[in-house]
C-alpha positions as CSV (number, residue, x, y, z in Angstrom):
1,X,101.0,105.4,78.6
2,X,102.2,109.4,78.4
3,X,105.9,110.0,78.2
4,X,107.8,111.6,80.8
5,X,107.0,115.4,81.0
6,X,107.4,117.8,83.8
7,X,103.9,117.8,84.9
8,X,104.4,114.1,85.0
9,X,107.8,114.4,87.0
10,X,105.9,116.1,89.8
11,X,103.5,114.1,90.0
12,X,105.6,111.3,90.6
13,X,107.7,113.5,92.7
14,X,104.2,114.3,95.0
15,X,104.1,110.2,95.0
16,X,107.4,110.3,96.4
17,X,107.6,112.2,99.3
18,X,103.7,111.6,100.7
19,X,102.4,108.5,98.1
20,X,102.0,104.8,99.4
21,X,100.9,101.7,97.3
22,X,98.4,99.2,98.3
23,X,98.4,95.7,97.0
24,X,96.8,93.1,99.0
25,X,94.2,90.2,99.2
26,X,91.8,89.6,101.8
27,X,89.5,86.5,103.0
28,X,86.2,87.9,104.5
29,X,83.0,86.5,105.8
30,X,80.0,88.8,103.4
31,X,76.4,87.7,104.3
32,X,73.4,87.4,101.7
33,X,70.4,89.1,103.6
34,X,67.8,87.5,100.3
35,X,69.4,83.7,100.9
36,X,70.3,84.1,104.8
37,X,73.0,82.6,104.3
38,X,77.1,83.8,104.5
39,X,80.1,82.9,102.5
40,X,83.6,82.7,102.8
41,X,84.7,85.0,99.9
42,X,88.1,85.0,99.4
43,X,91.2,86.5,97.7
44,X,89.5,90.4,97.3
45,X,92.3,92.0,95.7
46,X,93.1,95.6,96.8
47,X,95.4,97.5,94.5
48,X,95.6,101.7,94.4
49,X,98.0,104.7,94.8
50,X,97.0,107.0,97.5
51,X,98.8,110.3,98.5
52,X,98.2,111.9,101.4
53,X,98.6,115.1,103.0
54,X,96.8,117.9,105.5
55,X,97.2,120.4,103.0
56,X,93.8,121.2,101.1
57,X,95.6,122.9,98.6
58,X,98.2,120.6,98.2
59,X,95.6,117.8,98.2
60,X,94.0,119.6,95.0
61,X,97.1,120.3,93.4
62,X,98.2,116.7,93.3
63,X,94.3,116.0,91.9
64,X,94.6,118.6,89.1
65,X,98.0,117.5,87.8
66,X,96.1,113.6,87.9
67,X,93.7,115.3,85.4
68,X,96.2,117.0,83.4
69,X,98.5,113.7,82.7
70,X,96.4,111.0,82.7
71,X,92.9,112.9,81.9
72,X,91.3,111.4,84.6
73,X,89.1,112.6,87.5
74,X,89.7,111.9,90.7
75,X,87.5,112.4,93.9
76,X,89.0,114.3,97.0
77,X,88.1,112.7,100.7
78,X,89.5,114.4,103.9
79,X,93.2,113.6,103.7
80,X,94.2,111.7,101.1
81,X,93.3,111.1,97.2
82,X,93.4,107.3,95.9
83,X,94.3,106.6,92.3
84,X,92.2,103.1,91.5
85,X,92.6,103.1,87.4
86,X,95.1,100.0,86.7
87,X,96.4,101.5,84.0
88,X,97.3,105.1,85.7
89,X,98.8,102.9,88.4
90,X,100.9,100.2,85.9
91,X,102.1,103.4,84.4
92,X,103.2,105.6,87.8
93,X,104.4,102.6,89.0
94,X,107.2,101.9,86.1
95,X,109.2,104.9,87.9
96,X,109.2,104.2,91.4
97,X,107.9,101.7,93.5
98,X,106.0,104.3,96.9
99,X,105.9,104.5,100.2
100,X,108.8,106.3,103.0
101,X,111.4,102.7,102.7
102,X,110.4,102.1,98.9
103,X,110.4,105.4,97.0
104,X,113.3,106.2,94.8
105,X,114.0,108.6,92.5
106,X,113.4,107.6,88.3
107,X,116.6,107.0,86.7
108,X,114.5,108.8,83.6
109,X,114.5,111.7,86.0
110,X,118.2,111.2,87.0
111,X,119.2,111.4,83.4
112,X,116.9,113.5,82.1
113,X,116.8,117.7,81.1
114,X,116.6,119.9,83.8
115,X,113.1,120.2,83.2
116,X,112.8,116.7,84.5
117,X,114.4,117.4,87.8
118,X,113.2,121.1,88.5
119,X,109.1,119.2,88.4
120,X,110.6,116.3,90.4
121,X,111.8,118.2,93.0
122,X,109.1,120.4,93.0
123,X,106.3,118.0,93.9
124,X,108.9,116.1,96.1
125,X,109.9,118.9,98.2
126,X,106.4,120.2,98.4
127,X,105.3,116.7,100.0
128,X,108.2,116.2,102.3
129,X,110.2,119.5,102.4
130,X,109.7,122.0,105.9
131,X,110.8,125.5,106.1
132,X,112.0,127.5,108.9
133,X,115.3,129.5,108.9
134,X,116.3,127.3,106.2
135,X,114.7,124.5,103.4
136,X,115.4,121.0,105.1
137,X,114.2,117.6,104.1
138,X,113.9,114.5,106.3
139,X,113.2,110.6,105.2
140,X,114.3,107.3,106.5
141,X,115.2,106.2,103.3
142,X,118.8,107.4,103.0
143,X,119.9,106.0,99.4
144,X,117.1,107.7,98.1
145,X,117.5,110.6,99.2
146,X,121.2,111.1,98.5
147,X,119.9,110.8,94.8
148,X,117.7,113.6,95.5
149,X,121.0,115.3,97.1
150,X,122.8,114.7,93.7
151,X,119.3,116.5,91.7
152,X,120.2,119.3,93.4
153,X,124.0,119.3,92.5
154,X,123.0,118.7,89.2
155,X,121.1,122.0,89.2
156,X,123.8,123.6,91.2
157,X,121.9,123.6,94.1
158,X,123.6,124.0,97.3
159,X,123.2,121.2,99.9
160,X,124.3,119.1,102.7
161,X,123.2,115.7,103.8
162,X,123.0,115.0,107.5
163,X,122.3,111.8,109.3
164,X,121.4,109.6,110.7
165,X,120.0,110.7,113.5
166,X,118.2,108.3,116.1
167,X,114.7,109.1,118.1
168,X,113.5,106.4,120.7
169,X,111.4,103.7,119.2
170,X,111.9,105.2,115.7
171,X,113.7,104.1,112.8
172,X,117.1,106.3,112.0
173,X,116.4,109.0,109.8
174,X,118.1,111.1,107.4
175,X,118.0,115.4,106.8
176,X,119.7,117.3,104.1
177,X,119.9,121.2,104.0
């Protein structure tokens, strides 16, 4: 599709830190009111992007930059925003696979100008990143996030990865400062 341009690095970098991808097939029972009859109807494939996030303003952010890249509009419900166009996903999906285990950074984005990583990090950190006294970022995928790590020494960014650290009944996660 497009090639790889900041607008397009955030984007992917939004997918990253609050995106998920759904591919699945389903059997259901669908009933035919004018024969009175049901049928078994079976392998109803199920294939999108979604990001999701509280933030309104995030949530229309993410939708803009959609229209921007890929020319497309998309439709806004409560929480999240589903990409369904095959072809938008095929293309998102030859940087990163999505969702908190699966994400990783593009190695186009690894290797790329600084442009690259400054929109990547961007839409990344404003998906996953919090802010008190200082900027921290927490995931349970640790290999991915030492890449984002290296991003910001790439950019002479000061940082420090922490981890893991254990909650009950949670999986081990991962923090860098």
């Amino acid at each position: 599709m497009e090639r790889l341009d900041p607008m397009k690095a955030e984007l992917i970098g939004l997918l990253c830190g609050e995106g998920s991808y759904y591919n699945s097939c389903s059997t259901y029972l669908q009933y035919y009111p004018e024969r009175k009859k049901t049928y078994i109807k079976r392998n109803k494939r199920t294939i999108y992007i979604q990001f999701a996030n509280h933030d309104t303003n995030l949530l229309k952010h993410f939708k803009n930059l959609v229209k921007i890249v890929y020319s497309y509009e998309l439709s806004l419900n409560f929480d999240r925003i589903r990409i369904c166009k095959r072809s938008i996903i095929e293309d998102l999906l030859k940087y990163s696979k999505y969702g908190y285990l699966n994400w990783d950074v593009p190695f186009e984005i690894l290797k790329g100008s600084e442009d690259l990583k400054i929109g990547f990090l961007r839409g990344f950190f404003d998906g996953e990143g919090t802010v008190s006294n200082t900027i921290r970022m927490f995931s349970t995928n640790k290999e991915a996030l030492k890449k984002v790590s290296l991003l910001l020494d790439q950019l002479n960014i000061k940082n420090t990865f922490n981890g893991p650290y254990c909650k009950e009944n949670r999986k081990p996660y991962f923090m860098f400062i």
